[in-house]
MARVEXBA-948228 format. One line per 8 residues: number of its first residue (from 1); their letters; for each residue x, y, z of N, C-alpha, C, CB. Coordinates in Angstrom, 2 decimals. Glycine has a CB too. Layout:
REM residues N
NUM = a = X Y Z X Y Z X Y Z X Y Z; ...
REM end
This chain:
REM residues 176
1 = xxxxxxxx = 148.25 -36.60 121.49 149.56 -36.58 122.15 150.51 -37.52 121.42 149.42 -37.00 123.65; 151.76 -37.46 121.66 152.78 -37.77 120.94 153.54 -38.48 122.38 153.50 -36.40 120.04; 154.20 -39.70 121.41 155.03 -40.42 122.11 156.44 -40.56 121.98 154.63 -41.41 122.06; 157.42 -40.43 122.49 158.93 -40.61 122.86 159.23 -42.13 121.94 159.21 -40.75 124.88; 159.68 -42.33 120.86 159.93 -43.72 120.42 161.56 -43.87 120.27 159.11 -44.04 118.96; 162.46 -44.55 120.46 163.62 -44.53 120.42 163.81 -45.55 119.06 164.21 -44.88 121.82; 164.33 -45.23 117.92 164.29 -46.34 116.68 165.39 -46.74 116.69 163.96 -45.96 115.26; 166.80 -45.61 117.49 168.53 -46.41 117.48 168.57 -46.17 118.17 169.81 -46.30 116.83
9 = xxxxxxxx = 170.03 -47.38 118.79 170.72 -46.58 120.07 172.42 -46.54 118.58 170.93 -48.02 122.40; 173.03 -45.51 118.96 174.15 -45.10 118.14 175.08 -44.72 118.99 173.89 -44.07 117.19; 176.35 -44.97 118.62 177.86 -44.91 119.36 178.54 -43.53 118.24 178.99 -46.90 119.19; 178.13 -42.22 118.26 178.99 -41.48 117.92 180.18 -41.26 118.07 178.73 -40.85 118.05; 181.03 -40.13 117.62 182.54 -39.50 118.14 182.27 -38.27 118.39 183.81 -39.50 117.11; 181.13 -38.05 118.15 180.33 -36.31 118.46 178.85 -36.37 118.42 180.70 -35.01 117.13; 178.71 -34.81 119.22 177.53 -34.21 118.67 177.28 -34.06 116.98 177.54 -32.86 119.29; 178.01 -33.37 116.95 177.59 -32.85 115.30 177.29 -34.40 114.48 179.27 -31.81 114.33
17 = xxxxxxxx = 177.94 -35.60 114.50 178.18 -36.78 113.66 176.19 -37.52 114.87 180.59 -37.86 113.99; 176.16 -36.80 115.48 174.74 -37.78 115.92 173.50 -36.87 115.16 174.40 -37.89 118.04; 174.03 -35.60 115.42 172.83 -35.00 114.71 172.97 -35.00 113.26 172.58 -33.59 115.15; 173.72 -35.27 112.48 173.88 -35.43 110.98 173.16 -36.72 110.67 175.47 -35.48 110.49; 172.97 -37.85 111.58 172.77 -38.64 111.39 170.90 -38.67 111.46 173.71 -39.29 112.10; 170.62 -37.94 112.45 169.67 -37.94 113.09 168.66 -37.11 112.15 169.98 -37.48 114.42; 169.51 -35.55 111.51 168.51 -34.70 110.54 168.39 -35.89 108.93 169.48 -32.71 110.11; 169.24 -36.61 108.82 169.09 -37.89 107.72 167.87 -38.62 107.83 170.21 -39.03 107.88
25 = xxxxxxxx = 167.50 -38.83 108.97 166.83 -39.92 109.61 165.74 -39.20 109.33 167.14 -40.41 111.09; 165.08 -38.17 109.86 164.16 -37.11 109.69 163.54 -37.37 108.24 164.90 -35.64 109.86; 164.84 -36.74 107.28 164.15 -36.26 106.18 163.73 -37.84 105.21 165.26 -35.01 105.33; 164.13 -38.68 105.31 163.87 -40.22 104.92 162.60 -40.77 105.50 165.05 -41.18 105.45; 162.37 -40.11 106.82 161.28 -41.09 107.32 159.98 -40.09 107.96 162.02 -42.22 108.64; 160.05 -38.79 107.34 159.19 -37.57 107.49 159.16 -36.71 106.72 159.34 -36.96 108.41; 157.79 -35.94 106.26 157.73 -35.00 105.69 157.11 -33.65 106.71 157.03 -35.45 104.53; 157.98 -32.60 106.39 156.95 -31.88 107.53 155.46 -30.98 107.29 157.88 -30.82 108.23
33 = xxxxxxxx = 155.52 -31.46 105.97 153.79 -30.76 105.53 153.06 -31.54 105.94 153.25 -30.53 103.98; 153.46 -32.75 106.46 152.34 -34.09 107.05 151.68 -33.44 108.24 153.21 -35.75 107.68; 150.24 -33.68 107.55 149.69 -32.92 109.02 149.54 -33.70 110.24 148.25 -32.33 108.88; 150.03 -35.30 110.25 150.45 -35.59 111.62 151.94 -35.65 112.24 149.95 -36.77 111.81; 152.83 -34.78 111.29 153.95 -34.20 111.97 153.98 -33.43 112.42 154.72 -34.00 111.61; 154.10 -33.89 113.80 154.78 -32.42 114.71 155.78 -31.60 114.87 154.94 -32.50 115.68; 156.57 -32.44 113.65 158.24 -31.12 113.75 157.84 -30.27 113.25 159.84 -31.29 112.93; 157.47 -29.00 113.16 158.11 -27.78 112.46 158.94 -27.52 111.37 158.69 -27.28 113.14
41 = xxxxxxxx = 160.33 -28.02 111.33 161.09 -28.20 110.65 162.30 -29.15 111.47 161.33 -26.94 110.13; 163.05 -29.33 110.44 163.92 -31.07 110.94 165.32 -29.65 111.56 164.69 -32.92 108.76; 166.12 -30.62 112.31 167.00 -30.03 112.98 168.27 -30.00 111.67 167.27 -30.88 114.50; 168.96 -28.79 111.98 170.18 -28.62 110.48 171.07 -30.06 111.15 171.59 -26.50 110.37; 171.85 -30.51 110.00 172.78 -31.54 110.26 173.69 -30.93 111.14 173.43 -32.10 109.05; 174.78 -29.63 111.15 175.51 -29.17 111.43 175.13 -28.46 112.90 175.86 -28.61 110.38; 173.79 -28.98 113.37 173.74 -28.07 114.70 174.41 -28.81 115.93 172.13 -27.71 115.12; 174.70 -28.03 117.17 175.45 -28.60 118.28 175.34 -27.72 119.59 176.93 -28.74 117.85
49 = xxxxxxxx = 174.97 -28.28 120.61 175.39 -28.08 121.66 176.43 -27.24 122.19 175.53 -28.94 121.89; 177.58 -27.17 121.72 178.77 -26.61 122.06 178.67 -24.89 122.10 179.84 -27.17 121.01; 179.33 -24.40 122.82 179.19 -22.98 122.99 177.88 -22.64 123.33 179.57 -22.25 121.85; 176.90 -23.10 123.34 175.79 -22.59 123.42 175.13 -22.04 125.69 174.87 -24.04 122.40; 174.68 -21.13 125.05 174.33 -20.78 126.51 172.98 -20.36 126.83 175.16 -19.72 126.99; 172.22 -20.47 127.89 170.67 -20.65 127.93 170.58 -19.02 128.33 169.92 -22.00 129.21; 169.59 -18.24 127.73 169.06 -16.74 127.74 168.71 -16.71 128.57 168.23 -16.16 127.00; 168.38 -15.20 129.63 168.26 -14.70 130.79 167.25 -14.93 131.22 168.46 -13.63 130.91
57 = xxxxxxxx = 165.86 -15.12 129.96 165.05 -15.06 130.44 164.51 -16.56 130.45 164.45 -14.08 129.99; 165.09 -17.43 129.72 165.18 -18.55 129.91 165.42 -19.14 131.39 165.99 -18.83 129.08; 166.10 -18.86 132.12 166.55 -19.20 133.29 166.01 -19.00 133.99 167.37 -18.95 133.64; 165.13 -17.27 134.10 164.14 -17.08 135.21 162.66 -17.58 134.75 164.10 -15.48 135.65; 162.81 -18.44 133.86 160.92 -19.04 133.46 161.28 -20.33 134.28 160.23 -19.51 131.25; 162.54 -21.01 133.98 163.03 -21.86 135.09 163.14 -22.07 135.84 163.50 -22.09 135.33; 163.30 -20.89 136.71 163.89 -20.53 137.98 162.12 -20.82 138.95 164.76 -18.53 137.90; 161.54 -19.85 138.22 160.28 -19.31 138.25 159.12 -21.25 138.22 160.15 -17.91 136.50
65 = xxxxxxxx = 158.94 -21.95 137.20 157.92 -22.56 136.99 158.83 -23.92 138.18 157.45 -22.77 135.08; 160.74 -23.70 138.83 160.59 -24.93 140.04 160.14 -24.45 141.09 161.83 -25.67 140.53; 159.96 -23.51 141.34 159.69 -22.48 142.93 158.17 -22.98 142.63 160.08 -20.17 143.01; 157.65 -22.64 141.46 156.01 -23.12 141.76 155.59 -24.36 142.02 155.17 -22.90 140.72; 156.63 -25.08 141.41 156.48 -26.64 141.70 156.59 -27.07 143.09 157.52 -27.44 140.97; 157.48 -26.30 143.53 157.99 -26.47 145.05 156.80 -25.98 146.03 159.47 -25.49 145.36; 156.26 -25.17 145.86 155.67 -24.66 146.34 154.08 -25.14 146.28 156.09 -23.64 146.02; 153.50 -25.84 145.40 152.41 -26.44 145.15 152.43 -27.92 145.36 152.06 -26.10 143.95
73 = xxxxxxxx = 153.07 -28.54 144.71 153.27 -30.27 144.66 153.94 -30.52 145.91 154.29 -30.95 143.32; 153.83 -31.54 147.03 153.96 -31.39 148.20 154.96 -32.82 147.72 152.57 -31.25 149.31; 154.69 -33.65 146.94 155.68 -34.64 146.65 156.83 -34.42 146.17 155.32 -35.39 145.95; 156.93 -33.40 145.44 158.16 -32.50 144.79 159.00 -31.99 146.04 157.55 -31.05 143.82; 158.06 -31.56 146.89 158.98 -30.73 147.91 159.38 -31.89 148.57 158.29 -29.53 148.95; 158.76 -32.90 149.03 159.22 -34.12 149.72 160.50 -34.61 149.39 158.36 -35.15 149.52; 160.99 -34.90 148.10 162.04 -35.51 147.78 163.06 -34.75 147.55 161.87 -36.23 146.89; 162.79 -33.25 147.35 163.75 -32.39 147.70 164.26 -32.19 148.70 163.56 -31.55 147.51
81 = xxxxxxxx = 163.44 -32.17 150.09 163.51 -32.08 151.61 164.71 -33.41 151.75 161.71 -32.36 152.51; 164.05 -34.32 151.24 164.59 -35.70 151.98 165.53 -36.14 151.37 163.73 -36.84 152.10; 166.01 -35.21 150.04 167.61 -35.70 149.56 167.97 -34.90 150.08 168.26 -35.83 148.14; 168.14 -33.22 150.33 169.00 -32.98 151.29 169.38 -33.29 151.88 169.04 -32.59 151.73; 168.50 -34.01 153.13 168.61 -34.27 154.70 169.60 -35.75 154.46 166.76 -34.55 155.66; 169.32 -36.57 153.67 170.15 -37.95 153.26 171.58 -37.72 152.82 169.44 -38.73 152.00; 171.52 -37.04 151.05 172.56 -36.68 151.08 173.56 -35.62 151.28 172.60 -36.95 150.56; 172.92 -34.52 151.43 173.74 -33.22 151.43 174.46 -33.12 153.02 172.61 -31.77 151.08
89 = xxxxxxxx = 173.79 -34.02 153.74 173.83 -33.68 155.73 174.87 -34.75 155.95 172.00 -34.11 156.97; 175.71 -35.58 155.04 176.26 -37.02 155.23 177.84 -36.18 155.20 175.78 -38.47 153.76; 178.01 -35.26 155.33 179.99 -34.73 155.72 180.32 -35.21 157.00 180.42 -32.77 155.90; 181.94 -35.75 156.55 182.76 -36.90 157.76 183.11 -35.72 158.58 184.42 -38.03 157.21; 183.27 -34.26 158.14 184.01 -33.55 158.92 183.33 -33.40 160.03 184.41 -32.46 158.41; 184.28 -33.21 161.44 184.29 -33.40 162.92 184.71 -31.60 163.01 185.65 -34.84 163.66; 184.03 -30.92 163.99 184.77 -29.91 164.76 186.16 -30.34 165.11 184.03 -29.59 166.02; 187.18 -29.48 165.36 188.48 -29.91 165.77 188.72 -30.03 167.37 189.45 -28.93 165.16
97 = xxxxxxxx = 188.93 -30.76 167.97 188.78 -31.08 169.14 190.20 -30.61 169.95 188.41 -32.56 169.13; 190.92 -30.56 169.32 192.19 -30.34 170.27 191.96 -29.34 170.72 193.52 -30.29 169.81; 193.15 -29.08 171.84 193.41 -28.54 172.71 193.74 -26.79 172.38 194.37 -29.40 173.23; 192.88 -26.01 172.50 193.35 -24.47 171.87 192.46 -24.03 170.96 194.76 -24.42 171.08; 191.03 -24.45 171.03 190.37 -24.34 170.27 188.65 -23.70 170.77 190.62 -25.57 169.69; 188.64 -23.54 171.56 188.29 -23.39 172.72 188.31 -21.78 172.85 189.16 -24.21 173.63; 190.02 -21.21 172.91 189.96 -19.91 172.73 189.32 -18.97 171.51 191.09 -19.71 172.83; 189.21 -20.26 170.40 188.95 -19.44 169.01 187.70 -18.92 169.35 188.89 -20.31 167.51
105 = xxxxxxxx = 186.68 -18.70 170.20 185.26 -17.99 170.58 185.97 -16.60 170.84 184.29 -18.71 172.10; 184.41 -15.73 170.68 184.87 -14.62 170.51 185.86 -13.61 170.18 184.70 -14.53 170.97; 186.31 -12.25 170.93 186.99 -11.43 169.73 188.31 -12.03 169.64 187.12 -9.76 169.97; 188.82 -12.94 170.04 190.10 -13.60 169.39 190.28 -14.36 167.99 190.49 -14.53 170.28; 188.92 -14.97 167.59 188.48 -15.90 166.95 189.04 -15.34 165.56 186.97 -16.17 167.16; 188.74 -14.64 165.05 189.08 -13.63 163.81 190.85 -13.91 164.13 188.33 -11.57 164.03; 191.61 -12.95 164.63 192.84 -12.84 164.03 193.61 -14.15 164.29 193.56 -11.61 164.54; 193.16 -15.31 165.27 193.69 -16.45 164.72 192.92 -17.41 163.50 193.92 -17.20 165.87
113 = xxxxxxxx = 192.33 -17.07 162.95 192.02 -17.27 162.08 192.95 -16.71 160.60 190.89 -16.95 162.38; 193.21 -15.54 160.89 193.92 -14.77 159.80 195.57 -14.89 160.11 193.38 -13.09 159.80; 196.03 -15.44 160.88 197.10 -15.72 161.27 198.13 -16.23 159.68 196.78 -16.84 162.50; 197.51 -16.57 159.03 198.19 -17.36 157.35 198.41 -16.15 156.69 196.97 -18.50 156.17; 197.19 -15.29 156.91 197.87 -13.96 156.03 199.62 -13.41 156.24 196.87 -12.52 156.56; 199.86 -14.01 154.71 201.10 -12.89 154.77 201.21 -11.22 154.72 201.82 -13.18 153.70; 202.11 -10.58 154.79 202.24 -8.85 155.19 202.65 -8.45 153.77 203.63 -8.29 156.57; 203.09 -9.14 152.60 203.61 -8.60 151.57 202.10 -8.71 150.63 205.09 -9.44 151.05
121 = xxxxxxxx = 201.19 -9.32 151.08 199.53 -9.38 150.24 198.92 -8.53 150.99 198.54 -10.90 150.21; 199.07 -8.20 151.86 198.21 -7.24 152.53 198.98 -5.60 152.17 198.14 -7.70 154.37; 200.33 -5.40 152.03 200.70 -4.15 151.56 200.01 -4.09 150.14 202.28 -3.97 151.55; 200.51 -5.37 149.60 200.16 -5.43 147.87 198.45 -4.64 148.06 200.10 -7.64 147.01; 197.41 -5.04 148.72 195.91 -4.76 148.77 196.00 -4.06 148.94 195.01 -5.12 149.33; 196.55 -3.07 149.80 196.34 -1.67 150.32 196.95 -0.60 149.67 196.75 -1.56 151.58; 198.46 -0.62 148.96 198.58 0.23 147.28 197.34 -0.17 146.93 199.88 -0.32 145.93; 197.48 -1.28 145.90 196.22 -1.30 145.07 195.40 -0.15 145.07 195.39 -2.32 145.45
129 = xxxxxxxx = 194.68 -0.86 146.68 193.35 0.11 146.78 193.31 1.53 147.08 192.53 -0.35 147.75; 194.05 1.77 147.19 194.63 2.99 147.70 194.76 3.87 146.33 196.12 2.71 148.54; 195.15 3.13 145.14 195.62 3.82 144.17 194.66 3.75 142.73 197.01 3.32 144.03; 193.49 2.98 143.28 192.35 2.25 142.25 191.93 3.79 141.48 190.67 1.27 143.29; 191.64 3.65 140.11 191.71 4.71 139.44 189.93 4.46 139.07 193.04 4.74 138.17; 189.57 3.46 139.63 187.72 3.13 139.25 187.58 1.98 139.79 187.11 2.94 137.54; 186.27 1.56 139.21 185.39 -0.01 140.22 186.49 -0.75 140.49 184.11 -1.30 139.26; 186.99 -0.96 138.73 187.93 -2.57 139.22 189.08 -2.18 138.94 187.69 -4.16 138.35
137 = xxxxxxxx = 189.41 -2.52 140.33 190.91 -2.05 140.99 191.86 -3.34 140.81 190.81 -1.61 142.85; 191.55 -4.75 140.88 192.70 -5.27 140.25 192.42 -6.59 141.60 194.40 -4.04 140.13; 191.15 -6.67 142.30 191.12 -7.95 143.44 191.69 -9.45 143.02 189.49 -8.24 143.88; 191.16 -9.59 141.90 191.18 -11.08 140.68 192.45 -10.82 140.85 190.46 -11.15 138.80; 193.32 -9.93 140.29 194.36 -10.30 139.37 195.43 -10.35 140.89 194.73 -8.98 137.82; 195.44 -9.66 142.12 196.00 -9.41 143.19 195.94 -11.21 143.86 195.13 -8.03 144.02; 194.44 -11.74 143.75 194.27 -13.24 144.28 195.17 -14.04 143.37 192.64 -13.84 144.20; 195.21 -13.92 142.24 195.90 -15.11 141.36 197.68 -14.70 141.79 195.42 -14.92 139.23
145 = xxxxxxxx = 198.04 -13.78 141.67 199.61 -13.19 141.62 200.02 -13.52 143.04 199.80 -11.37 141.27; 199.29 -13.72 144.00 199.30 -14.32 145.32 199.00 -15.61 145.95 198.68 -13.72 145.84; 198.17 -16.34 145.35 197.67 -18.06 145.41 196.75 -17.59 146.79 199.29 -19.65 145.75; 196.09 -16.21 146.80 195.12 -16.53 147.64 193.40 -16.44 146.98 195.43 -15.55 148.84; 192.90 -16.60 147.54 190.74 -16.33 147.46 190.84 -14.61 147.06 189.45 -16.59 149.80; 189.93 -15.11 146.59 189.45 -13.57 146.27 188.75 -13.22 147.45 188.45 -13.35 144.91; 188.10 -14.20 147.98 187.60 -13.49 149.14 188.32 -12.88 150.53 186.78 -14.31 149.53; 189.78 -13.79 150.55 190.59 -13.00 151.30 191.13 -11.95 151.31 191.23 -13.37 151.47
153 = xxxxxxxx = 191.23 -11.85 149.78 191.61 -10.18 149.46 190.38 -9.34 150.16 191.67 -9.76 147.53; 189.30 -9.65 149.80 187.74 -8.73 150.56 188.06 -8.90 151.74 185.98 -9.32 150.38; 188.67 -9.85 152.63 188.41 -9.50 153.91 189.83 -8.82 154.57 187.86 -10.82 154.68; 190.90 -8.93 153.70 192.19 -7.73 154.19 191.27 -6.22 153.65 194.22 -8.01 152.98; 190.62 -6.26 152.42 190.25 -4.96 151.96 189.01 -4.35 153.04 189.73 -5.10 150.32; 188.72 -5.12 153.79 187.55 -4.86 154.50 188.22 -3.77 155.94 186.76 -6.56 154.95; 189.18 -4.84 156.14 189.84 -4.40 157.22 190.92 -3.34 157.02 190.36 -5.47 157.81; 191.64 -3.05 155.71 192.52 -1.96 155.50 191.54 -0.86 155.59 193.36 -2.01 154.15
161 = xxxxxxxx = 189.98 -0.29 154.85 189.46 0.66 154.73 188.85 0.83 156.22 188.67 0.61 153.57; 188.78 -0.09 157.19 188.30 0.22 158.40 189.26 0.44 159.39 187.48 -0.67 158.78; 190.90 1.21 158.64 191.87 1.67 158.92 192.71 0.46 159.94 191.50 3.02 159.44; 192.63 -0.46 160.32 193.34 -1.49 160.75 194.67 -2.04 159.95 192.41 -2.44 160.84; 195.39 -2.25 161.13 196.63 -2.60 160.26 196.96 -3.42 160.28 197.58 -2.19 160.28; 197.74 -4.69 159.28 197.94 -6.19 159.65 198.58 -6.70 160.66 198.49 -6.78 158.82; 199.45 -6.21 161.67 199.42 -6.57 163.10 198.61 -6.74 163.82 199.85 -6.02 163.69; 197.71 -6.18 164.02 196.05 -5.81 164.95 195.41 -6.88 163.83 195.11 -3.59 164.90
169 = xxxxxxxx = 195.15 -7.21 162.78 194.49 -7.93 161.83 194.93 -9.20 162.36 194.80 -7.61 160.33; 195.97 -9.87 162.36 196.71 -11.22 162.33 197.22 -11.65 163.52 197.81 -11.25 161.46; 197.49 -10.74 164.40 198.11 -11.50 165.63 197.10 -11.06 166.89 199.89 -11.00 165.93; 197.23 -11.67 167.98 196.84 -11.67 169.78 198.07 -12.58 170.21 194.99 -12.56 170.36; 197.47 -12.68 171.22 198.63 -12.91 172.45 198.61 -14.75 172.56 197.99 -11.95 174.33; 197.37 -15.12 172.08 197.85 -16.65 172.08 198.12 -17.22 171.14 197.15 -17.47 172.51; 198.54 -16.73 170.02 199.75 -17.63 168.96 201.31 -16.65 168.93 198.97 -17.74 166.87; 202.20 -17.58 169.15 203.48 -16.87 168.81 204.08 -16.88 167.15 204.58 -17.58 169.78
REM end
């Protein structure tokens, strides 16, 4: 077995200027026909990090060998369990307590909720979709040209194809 030895600590201005430094270091203080070298071959000076993105199947051997970990090592799962519960469960946010809030239960709950929707994004969604010539009809570009979620567009588009109209969508009787 092989050990982790650290020989610098170095203050680069980059990747590329640490690994130039680093494939130097290599070829000065290793040969790789040494049969107690374990490199393979030394890393190019010019290699980097940047742009680079991890393969599909890379991700699911990943995905794949923490689920087993999780699932076997009971200490693994422990400190996973117990940072959740510490830090993920620690939000200041409060239910809203005032007065009118109360009504938001049941079928009212929805259209005061949607009450922010404007009527000129909801016509805009419904051309659109109405006029979509294939899959992508234009949701992205409809959210940005509007400053809303994409997911709000899905939930006017949800409600235009289930023939509802943004009056019945946005208003009831207890907001004026």
């Amino acid at each position: 077995m092989f050990e982790k030895q650290i020989v610098a600590y170095l203050w680069c201005d980059s990747h590329a200027e640490a690994y130039q430094i680093e494939s130097e270091w290599q070829k000065l203080s290793y040969c790789v026909k040494d049969v107690n070298c374990l490199n393979k071959v030394f890393s190019p000076a010019d290699w980097t990090f940047e742009g680079r993105k991890h393969r599909q199947s890379s991700k699911e051997k990943t995905r794949k060998t923490l689920q087993d970990l999780f699932e076997k090592d009971k200490q693994y799962r422990g400190r996973l369990v117990n940072h959740a519960k510490e830090k993920l469960g620690k939000s200041k946010h409060k239910r809203n307590p005032s007065v009118g809030t109360a009504v938001m239960s049941g079928p009212n709950k929805r259209q005061y909720m949607r009450r922010h929707w404007r009527k000129e994004v909801w016509d805009d969604v419904k051309e659109k979709w109405e006029n979509r010539t294939g899959y992508h009809w234009g949701k992205t570009g409809l959210a940005r040209k509007h400053g809303e979620s994409v997911k709000t567009v899905e939930n006017m588009l949800e409600l235009i194809i289930a023939d509802i109209d943004w009056h019945s969508a946005t208003h009831w009787e207890g907001v004026s």
